[in-house]
Biopython code that builds the backbone (N, CA, C, O; Angstrom):
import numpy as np
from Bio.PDB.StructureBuilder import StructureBuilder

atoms = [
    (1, "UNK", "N", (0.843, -1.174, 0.000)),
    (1, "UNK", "CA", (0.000, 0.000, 0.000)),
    (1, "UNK", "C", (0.891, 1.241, 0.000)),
    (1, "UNK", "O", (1.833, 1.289, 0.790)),
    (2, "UNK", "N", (0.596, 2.447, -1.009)),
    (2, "UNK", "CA", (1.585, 3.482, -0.947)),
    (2, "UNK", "C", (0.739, 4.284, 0.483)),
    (2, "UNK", "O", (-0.356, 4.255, 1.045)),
    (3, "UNK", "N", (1.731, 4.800, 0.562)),
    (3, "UNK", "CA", (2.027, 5.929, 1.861)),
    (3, "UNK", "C", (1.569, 7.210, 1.480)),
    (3, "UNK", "O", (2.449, 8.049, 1.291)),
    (4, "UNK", "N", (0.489, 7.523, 1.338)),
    (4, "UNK", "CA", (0.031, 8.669, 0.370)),
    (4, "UNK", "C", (-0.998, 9.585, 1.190)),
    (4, "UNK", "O", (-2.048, 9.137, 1.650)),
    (5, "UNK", "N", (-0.541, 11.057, 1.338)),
    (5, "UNK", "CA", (-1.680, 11.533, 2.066)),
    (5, "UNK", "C", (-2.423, 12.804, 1.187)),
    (5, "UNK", "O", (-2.370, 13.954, 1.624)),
    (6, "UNK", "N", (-3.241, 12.422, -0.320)),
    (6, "UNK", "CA", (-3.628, 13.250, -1.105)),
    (6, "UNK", "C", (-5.432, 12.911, -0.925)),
    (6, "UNK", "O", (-6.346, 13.197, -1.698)),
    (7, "UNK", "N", (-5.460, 12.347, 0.136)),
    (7, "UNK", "CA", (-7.100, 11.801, 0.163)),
    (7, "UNK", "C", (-7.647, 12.625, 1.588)),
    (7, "UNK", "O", (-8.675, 12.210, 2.125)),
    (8, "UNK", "N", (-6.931, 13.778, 2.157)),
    (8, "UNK", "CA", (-7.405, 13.718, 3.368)),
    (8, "UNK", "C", (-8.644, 14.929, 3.051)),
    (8, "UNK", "O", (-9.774, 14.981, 3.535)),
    (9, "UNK", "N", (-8.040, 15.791, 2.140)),
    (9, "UNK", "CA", (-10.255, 16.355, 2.280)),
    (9, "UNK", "C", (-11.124, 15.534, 1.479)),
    (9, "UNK", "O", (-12.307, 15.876, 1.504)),
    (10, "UNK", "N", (-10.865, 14.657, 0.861)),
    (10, "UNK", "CA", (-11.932, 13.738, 0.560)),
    (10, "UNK", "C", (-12.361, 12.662, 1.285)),
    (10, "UNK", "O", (-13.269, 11.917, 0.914)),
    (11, "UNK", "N", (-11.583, 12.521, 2.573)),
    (11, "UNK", "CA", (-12.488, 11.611, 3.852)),
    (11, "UNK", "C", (-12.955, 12.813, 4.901)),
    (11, "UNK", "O", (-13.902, 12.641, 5.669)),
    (12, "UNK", "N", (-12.268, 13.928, 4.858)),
    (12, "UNK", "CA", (-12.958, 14.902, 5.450)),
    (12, "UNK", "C", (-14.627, 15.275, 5.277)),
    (12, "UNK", "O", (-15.382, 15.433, 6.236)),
    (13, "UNK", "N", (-14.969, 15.363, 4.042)),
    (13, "UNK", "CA", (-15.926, 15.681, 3.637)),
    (13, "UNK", "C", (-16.477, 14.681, 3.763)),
    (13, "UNK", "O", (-17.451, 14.888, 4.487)),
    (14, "UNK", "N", (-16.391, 13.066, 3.292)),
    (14, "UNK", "CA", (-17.253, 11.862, 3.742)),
    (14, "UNK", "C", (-17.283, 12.114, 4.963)),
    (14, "UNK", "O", (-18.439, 12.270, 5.354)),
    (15, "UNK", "N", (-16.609, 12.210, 5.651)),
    (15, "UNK", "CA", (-16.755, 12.147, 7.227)),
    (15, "UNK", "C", (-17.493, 13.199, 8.009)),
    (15, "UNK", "O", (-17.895, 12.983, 9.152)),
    (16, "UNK", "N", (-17.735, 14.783, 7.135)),
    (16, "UNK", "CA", (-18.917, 15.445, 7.185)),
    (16, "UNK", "C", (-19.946, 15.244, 7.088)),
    (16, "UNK", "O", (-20.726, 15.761, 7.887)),
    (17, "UNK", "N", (-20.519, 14.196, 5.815)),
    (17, "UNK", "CA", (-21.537, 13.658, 5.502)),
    (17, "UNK", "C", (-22.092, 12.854, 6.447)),
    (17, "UNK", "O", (-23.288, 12.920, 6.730)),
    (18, "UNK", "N", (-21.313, 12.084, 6.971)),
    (18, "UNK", "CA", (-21.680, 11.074, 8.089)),
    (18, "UNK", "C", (-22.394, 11.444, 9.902)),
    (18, "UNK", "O", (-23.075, 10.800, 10.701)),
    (19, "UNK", "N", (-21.855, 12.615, 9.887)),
    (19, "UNK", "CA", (-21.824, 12.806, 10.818)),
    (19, "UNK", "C", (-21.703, 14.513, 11.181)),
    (19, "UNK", "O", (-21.200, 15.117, 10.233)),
    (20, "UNK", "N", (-21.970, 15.179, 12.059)),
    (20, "UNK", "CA", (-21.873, 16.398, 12.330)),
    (20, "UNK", "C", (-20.964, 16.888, 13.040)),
    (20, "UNK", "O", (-20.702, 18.086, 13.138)),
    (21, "UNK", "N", (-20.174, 15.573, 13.830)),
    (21, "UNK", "CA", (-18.929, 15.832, 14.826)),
    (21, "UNK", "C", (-19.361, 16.458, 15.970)),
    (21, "UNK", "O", (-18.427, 16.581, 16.762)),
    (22, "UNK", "N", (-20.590, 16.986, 16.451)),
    (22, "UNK", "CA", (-21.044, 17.183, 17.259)),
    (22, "UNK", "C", (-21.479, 16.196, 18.578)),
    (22, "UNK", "O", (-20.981, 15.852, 19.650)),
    (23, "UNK", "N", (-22.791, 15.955, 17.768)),
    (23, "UNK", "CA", (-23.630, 15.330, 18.291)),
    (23, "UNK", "C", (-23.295, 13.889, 18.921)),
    (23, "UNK", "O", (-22.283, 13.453, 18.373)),
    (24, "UNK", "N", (-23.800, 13.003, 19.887)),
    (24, "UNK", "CA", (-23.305, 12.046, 20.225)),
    (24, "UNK", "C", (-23.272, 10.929, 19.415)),
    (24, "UNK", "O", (-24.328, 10.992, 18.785)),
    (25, "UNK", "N", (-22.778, 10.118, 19.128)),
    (25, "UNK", "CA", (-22.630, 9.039, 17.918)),
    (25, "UNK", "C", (-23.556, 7.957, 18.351)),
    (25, "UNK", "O", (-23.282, 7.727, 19.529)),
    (26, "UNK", "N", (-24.594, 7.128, 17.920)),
    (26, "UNK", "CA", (-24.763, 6.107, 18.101)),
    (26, "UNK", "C", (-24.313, 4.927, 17.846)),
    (26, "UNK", "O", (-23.909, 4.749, 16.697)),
    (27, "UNK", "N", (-24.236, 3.672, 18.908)),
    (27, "UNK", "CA", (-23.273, 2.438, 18.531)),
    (27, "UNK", "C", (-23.207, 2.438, 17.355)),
    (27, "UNK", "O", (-22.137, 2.796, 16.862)),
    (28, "UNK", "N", (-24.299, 2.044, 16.481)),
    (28, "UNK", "CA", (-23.958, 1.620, 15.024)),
    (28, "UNK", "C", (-23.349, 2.424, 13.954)),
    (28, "UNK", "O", (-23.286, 2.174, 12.750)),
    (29, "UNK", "N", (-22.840, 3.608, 14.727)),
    (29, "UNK", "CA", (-22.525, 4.684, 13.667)),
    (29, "UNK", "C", (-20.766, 5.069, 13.989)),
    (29, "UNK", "O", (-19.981, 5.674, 13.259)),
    (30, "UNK", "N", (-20.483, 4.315, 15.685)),
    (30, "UNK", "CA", (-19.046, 4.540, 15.708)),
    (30, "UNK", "C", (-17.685, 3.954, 14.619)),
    (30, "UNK", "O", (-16.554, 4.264, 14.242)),
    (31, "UNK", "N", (-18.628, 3.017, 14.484)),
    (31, "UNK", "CA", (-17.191, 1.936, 13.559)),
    (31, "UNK", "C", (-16.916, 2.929, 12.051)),
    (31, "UNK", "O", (-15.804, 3.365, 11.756)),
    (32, "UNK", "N", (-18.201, 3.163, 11.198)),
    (32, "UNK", "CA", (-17.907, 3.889, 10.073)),
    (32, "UNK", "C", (-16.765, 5.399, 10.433)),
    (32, "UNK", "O", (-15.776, 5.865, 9.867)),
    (33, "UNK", "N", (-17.721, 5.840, 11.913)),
    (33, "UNK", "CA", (-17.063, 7.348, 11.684)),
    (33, "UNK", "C", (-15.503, 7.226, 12.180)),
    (33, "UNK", "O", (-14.618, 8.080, 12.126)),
    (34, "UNK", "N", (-15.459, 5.871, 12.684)),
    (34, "UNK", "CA", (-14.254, 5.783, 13.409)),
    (34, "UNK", "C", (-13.068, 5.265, 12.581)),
    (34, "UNK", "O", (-11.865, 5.299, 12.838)),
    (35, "UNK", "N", (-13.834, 4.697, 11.348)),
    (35, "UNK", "CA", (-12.855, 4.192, 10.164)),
    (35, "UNK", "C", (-12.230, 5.611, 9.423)),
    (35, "UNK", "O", (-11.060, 5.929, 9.211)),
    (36, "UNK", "N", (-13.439, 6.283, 9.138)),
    (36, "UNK", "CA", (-12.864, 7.507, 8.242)),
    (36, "UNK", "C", (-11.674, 8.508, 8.963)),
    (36, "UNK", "O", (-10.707, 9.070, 8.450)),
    (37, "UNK", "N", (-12.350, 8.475, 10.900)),
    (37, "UNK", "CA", (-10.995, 9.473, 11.387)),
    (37, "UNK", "C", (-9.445, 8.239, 11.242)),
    (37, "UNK", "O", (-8.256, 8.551, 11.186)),
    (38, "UNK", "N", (-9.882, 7.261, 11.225)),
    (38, "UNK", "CA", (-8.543, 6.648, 11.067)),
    (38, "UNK", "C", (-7.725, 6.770, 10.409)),
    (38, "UNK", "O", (-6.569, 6.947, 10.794)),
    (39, "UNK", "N", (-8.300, 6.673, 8.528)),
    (39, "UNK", "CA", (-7.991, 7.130, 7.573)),
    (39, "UNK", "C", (-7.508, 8.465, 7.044)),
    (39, "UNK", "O", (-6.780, 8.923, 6.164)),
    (40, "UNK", "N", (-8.136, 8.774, 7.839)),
    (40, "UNK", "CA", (-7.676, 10.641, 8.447)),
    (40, "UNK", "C", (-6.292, 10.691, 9.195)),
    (40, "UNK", "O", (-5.284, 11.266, 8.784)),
    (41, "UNK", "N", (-6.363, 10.323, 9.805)),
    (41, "UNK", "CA", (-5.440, 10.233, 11.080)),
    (41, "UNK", "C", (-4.376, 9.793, 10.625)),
    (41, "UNK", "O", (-3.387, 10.494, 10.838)),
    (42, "UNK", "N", (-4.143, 8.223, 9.680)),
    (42, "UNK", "CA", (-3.084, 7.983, 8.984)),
    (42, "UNK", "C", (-2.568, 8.312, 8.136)),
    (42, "UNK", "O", (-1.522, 7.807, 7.729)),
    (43, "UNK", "N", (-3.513, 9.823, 7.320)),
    (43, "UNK", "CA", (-2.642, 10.249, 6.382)),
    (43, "UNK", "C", (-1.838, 11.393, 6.631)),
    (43, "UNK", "O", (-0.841, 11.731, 5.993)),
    (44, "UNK", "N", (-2.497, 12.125, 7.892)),
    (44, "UNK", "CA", (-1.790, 12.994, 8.418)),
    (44, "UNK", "C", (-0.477, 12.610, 9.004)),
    (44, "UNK", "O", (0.420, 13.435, 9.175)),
    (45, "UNK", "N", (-0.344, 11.028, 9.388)),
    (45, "UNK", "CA", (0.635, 10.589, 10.024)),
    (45, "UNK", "C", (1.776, 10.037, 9.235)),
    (45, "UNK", "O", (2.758, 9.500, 9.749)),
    (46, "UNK", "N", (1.509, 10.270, 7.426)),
    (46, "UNK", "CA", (2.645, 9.640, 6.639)),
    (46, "UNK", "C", (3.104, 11.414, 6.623)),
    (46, "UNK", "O", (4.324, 11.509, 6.489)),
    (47, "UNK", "N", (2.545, 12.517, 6.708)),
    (47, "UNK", "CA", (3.082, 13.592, 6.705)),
    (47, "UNK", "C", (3.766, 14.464, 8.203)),
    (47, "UNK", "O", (3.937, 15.632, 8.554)),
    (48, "UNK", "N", (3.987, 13.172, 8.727)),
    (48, "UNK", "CA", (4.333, 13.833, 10.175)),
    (48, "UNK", "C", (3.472, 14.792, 10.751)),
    (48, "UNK", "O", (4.129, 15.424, 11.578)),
    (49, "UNK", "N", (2.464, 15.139, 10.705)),
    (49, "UNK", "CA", (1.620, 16.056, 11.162)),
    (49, "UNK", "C", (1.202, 16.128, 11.956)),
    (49, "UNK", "O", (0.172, 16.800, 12.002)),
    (50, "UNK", "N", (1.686, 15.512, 13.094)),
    (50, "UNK", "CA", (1.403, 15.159, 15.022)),
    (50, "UNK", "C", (-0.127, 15.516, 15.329)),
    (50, "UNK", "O", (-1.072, 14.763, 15.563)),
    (51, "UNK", "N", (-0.069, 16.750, 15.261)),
    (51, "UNK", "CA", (-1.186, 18.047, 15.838)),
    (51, "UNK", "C", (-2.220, 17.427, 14.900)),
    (51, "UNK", "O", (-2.569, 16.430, 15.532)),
    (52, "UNK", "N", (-2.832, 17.436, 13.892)),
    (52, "UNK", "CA", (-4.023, 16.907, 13.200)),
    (52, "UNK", "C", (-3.717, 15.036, 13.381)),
    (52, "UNK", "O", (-4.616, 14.721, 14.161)),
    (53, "UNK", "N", (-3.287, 14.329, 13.202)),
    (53, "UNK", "CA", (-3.121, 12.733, 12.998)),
    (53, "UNK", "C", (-3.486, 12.790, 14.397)),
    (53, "UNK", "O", (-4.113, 11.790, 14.746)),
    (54, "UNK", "N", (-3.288, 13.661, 15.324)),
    (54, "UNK", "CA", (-3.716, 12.875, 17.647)),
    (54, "UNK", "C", (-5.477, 13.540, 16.988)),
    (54, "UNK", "O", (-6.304, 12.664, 17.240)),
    (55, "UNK", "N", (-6.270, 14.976, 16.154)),
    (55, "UNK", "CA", (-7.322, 15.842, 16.212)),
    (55, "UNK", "C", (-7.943, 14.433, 15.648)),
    (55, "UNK", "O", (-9.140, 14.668, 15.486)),
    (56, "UNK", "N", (-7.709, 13.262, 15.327)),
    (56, "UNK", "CA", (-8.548, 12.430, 14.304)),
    (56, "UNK", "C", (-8.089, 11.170, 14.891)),
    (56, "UNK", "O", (-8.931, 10.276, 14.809)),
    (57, "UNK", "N", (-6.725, 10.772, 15.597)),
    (57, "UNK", "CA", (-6.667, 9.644, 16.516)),
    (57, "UNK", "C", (-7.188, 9.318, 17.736)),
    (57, "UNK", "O", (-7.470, 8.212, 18.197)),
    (58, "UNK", "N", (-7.309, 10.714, 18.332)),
    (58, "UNK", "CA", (-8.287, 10.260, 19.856)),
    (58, "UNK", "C", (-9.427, 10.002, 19.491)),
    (58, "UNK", "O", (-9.778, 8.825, 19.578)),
    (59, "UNK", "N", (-10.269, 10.885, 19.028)),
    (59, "UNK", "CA", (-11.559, 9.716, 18.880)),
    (59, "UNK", "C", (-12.194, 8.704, 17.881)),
    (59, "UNK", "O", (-13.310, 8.229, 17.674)),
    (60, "UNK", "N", (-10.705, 8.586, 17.267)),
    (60, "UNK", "CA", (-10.870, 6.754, 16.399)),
    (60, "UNK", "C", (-10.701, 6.300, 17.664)),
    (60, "UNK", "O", (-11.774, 5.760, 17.934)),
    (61, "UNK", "N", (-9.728, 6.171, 18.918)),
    (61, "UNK", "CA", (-9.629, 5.711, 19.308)),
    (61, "UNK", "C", (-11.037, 5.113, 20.370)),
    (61, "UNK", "O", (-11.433, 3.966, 20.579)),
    (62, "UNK", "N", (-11.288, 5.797, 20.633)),
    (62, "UNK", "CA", (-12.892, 5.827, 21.166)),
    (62, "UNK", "C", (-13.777, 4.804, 20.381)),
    (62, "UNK", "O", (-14.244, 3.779, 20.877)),
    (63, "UNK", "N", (-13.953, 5.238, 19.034)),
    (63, "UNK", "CA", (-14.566, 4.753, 18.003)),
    (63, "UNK", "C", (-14.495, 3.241, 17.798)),
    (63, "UNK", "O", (-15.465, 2.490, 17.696)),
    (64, "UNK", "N", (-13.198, 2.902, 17.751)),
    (64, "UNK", "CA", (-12.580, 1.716, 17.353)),
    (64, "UNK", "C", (-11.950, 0.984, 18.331)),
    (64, "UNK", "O", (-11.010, 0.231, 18.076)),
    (65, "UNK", "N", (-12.563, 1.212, 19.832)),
    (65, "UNK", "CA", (-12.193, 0.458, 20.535)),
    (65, "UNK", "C", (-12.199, -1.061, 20.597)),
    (65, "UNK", "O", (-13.356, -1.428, 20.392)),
    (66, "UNK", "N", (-11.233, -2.297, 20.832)),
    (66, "UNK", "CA", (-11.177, -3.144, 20.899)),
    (66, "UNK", "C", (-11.223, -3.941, 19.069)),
    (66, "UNK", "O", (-11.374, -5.159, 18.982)),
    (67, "UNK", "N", (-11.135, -3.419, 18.293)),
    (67, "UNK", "CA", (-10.626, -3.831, 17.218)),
    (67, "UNK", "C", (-9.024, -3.119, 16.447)),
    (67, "UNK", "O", (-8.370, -2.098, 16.658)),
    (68, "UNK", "N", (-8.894, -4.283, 15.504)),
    (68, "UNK", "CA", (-7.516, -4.241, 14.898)),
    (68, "UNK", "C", (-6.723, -2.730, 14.907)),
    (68, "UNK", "O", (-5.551, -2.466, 15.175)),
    (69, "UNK", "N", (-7.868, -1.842, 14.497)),
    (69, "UNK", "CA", (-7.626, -0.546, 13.917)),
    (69, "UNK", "C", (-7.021, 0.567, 15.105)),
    (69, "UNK", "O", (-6.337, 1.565, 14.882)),
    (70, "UNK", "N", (-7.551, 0.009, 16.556)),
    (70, "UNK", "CA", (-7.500, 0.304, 17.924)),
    (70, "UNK", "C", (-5.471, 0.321, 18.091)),
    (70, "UNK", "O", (-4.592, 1.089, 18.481)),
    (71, "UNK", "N", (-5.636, -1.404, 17.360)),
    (71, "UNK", "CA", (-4.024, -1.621, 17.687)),
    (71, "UNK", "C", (-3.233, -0.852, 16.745)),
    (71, "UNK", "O", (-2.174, -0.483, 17.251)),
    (72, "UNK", "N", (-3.420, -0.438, 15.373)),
    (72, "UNK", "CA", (-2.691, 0.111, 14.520)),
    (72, "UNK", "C", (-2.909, 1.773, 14.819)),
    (72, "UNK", "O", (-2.181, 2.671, 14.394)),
    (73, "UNK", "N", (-3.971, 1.908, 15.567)),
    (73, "UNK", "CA", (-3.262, 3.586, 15.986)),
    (73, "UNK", "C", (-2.197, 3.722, 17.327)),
    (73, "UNK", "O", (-1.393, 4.526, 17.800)),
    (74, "UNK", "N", (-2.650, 2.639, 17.545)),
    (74, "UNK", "CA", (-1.676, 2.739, 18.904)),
    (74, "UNK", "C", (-0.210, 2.634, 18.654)),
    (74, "UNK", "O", (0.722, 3.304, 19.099)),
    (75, "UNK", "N", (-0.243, 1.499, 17.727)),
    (75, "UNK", "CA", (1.278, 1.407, 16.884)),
    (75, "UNK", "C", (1.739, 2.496, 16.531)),
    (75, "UNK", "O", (2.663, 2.692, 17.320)),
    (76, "UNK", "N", (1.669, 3.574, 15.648)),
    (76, "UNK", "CA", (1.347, 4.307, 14.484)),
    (76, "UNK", "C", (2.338, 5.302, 15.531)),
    (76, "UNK", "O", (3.545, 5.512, 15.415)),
    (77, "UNK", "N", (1.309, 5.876, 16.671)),
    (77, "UNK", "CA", (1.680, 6.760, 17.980)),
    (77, "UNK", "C", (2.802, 6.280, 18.521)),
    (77, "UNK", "O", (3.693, 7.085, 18.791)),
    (78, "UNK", "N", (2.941, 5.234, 18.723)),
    (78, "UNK", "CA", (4.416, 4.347, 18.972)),
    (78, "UNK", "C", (5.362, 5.673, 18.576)),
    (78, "UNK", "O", (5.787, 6.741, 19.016)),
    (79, "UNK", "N", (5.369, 4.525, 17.058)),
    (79, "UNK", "CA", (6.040, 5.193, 16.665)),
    (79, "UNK", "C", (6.771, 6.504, 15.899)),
    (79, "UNK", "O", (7.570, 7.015, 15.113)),
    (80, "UNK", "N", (5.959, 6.531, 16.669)),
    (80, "UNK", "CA", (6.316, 8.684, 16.064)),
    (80, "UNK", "C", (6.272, 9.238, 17.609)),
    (80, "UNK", "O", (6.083, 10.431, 17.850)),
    (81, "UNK", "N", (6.433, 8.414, 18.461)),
    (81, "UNK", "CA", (6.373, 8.668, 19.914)),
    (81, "UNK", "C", (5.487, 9.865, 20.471)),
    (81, "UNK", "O", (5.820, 11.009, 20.780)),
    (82, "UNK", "N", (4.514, 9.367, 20.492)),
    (82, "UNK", "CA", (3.124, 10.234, 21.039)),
    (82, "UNK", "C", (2.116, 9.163, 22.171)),
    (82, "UNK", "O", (1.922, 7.948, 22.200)),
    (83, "UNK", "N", (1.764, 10.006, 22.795)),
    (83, "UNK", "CA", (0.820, 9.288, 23.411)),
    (83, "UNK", "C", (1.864, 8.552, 24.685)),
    (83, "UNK", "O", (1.378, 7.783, 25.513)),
]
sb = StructureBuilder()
sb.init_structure("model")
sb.init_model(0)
sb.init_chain("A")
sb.init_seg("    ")
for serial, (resi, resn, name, xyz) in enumerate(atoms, 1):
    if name == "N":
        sb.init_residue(resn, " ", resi, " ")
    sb.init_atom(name, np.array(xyz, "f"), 0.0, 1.0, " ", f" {name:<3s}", serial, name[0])
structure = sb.get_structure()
C-alpha cells in the first residue's frame, strides 16, 4: 500500500456527511465514523503532522475500541512517539 496523504479532504468531507462531529454518535454509527478518522489520522501521520493525525486519533480511538484498527493507531503513535 503506498504511503500517500492526497485523500485527506476527501475523507474529510465523507466524514462530514456522516456525521456532524457534534452530536453524540450512536453504537452503530461509531465503527464507520471511526474508520474515516482513522484514515484521516493515517494520512496525516505519513506527513508527520502530530497536531491533526492525535485531532482524528483520539476519537478513532474511542470509536474503534477493541478492534484491529484500535491496535494500529496505537502502533502508528508508537512510533512517532506520542501518546
Amino acid at each position: 500500500m503506498k504511503k500517500e496523504a492526497k485523500y485527506i479532504d476527501d475523507c474529510k468531507e465523507i466524514l462530514n456527511g456522516m456525521w456532524d462531529g457534534k452530536s453524540e454518535l450512536d453504537n452503530n454509527k461509531k465503527f464507520p465514523v471511526g474508520t474515516i478518522q482513522y484514515l484521516i489520522g493515517l494520512q496525516y501521520s505519513y506527513l508527520k503532522d502530530v497536531d491533526h493525525m492525535m485531532e482524528y486519533f483520539n476519537p478513532a480511538l474511542e470509536n474503534l475500541a477493541g478492534t484491529p484498527y484500535e491496535e494500529d493507531i496505537r502502533r502508528i503513535m508508537t512510533n512517532l512517539h506520542v501518546g
